[in-house]
N, C-alpha and C positions, 0 to 999 in steps of 0.2 A: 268711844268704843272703837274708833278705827285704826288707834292706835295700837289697842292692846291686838287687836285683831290681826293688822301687821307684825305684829310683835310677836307672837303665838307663832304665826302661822311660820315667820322668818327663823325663829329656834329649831321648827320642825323639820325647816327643810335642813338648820347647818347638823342637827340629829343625822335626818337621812342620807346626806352626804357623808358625813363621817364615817356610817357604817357601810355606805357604799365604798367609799374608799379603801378602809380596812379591808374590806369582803375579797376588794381587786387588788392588795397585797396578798392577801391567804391565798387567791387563786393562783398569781402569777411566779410567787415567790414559796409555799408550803404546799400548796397542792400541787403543782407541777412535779414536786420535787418530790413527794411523797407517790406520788402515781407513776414517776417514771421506771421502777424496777424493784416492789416491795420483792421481799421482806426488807431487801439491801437496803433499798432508799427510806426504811424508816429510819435511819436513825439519827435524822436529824429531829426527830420527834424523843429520844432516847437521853438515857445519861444526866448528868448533874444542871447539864446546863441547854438541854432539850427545850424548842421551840413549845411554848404554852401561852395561848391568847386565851384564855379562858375566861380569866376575869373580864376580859373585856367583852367576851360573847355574852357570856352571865349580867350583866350589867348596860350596856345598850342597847340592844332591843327591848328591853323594858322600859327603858329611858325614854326613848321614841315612842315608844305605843304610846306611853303617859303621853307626850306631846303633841300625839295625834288627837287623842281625847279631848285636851286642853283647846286645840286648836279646829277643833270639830265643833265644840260649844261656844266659843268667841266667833266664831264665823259662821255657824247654823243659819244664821237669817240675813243670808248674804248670796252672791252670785259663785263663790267658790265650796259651796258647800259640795255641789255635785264632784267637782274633781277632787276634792277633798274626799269624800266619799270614795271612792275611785280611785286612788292610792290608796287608803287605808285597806281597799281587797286588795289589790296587789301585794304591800306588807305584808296581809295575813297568809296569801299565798306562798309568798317568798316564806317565810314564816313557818309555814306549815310542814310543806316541804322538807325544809331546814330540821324541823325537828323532829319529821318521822322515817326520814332516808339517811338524808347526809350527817345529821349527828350520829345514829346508831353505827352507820358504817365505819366514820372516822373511830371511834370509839373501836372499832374491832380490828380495826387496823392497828389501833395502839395497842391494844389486847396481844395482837398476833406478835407485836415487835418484832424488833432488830434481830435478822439473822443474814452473813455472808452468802445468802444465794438468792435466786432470782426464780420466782415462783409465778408461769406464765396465768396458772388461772387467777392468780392473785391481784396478779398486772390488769391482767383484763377488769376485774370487780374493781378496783382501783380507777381503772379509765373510764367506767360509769359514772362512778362517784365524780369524776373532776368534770366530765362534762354536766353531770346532773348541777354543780356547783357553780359554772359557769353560766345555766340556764337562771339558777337561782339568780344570781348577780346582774344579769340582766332586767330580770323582775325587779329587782330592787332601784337600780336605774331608771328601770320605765315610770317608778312611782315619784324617786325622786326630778323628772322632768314634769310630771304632771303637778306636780307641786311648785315646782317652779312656774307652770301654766296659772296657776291654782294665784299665784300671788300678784301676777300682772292682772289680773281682773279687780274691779273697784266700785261698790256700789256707788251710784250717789249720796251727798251725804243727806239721811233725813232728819237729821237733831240738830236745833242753832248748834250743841256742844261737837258738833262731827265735823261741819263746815269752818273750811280755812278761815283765820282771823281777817275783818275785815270787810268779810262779802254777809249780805242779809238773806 
């Protein structure tokens, strides 16, 4: 069982890194860009060949939850259950967040599109959203560190089948 238990719990963190990393692309590189002077700066969101992560939004954080699940019950009766625990509220935080501020907003900003002028109330709702998204990003960080915590911990093993070959 220690294996799978590693195992599980090792997919979940390269899961949460992944989407951490994405997350610190969209920040760095589409949110900056998108918050610095809407309506102007949407348009890199615009047109035939318009910035769209979607699929990939749509698609990993489900992917991760699964993994959290998976790696919540291979490691339940273990010393990482509690950080385990404890990232998975963070996720859902991040999580939540995510899909009752910052998706609707992006979403209206796309709505609003592309126009040649620069629209100061718009800038400012804009520079919410990017610091709300940054805060996000962070959260999702914090969980993937505690996961990382989460994996240097190691029961002893209680099954001849847990313990290294060779020792009784």
């Amino acid at each position: 069982m220690g294996r799978v238990r590693d195992f599980s719990l090792g997919a979940l963190i390269v899961s949460c890194f992944l989407q951490v990393g994405a997350q610190l692309f969209a920040i760095v590189v589409v949110a900056r860009t998108v918050s610095a002077a809407p309506p102007r700066s949407l348009r890199i969101l615009g047109g035939e060949y318009g910035y769209d992560s979607s699929a990939f939004w749509q698609t990993v954080p489900t992917m991760t939850l699964g993994l959290f699940l998976v790696a919540l019950v291979t490691n339940w009766k273990s010393t990482r259950r509690g950080p385990l625990l404890a990232a998975l509220a963070l996720f859902v935080v991040g999580g939540t967040v995510a899909q009752f501020f910052l998706e609707p907003e992006f979403a209206e900003l796309i709505r609003i599109g592309y126009r040649d002028t620069i629209d100061p109330a718009l800038q400012s709702r804009a520079a919410t959203w990017y610091r709300f998204d940054c805060v996000v990003w962070l959260v999702g960080l914090a969980a993937g560190v505690v996961l990382l915590l989460a994996f240097r911990r190691s029961d002893p093993p209680t099954m001849v089948a847990d313990r290294p070959h060779g020792t009784a």
